[in-house]
C-alpha positions in Angstrom: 0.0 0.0 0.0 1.2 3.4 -1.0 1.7 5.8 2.3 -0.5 8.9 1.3 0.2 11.9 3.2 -2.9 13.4 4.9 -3.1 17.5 4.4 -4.5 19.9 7.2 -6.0 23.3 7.6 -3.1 26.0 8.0 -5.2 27.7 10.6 -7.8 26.3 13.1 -11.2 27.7 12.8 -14.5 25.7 13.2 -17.4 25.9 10.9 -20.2 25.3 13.5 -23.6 25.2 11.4 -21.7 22.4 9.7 -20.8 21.1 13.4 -24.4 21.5 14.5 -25.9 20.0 11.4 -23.8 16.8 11.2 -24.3 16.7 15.3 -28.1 16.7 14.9 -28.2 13.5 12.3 -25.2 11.5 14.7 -26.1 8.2 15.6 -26.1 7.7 19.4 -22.5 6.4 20.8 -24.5 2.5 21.6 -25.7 2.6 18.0 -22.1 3.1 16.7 -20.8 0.6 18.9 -23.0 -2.1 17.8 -21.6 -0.8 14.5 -17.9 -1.2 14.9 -18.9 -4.5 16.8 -20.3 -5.9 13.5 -17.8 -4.7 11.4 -15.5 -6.4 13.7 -16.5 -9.8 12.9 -15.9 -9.0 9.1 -12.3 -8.6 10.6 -11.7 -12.5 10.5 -10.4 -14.2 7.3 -12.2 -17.6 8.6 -15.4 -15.5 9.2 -15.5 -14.2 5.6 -14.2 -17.5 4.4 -17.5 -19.1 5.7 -19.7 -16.3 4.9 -18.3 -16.3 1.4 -19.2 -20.8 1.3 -22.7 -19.8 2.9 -23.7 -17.3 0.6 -22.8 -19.4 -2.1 -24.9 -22.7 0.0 -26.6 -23.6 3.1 -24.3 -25.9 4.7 -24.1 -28.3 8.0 -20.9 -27.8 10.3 -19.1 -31.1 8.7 -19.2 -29.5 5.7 -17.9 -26.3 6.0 -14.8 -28.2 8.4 -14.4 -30.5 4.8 -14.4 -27.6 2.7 -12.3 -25.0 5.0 -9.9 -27.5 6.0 -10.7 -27.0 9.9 -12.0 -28.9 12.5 -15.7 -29.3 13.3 -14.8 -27.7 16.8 -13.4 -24.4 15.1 -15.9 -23.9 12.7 -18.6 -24.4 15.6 -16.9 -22.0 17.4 -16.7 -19.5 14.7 -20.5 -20.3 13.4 -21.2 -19.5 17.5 -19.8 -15.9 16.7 -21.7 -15.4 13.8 -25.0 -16.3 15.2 -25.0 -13.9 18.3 -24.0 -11.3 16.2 -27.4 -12.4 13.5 -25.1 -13.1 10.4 -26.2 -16.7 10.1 -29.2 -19.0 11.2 -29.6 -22.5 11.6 -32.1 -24.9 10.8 -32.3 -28.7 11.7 -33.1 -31.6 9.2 -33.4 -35.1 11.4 -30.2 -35.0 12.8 -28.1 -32.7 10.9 -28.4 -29.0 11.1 -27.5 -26.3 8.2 -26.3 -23.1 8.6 -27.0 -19.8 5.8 -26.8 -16.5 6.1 -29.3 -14.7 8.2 -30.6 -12.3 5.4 -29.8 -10.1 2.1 -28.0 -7.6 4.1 -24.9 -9.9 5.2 -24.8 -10.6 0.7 -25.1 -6.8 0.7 -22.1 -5.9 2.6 -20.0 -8.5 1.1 -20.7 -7.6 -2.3 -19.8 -4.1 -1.9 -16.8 -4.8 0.3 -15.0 -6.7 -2.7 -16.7 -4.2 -5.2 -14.3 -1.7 -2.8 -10.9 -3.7 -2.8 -11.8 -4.2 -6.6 -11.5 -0.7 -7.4 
């Protein structure tokens, strides 16, 4: 990655209807945790790894170890994190149970995250 210098103002002065405005349409601090908190879990190459097979398939846990090359203990683990956080939902068939993505949104941000490193 190229090091890109950032520039700054040559003299500090404050633009406060701009302040104000922005202020006014702010998330509040809990809402922009949740936020980083999400984006945190797209932070894991496993994570997008199994996102990327789920979006792709519905999938039980023995599959995704086969196809990943892990362990069915790691990919539980990992599906575990991904469920609290409402990426992925489960759904049991006799005894096995299948994994997918939660809804459109998780395809969503995937798509336009690669769209972005694509550029």
């Amino acid at each position: 990655m190229e090091k890109m210098e950032v520039e700054c103002c040559d003299s500090i002065h404050y633009h406060t209807q701009t302040i104000h405005k922005v202020e006014e349409h702010m998330p509040k601090e809990q809402t922009l945790n949740e936020l980083a908190d999400l984006f945190k879990i797209f932070g894991d190459a496993t994570r997008i790894k199994m996102l990327y097979v789920l979006l792709q398939s519905e999938m039980c846990v023995c599959d995704l170890a086969e196809m990943l090359g892990m362990t069915q203990s790691a990919i539980s683990h990992q599906l575990r994190v991904l469920k609290q956080m409402k990426l992925v939902k489960n759904r049991r068939e006799g005894k096995t149970v299948f994994y997918s993505l939660a809804d459109g949104h998780i395809q969503t941000i995937l798509n336009q995250g690669m769209e972005h490193i694509l550029e």
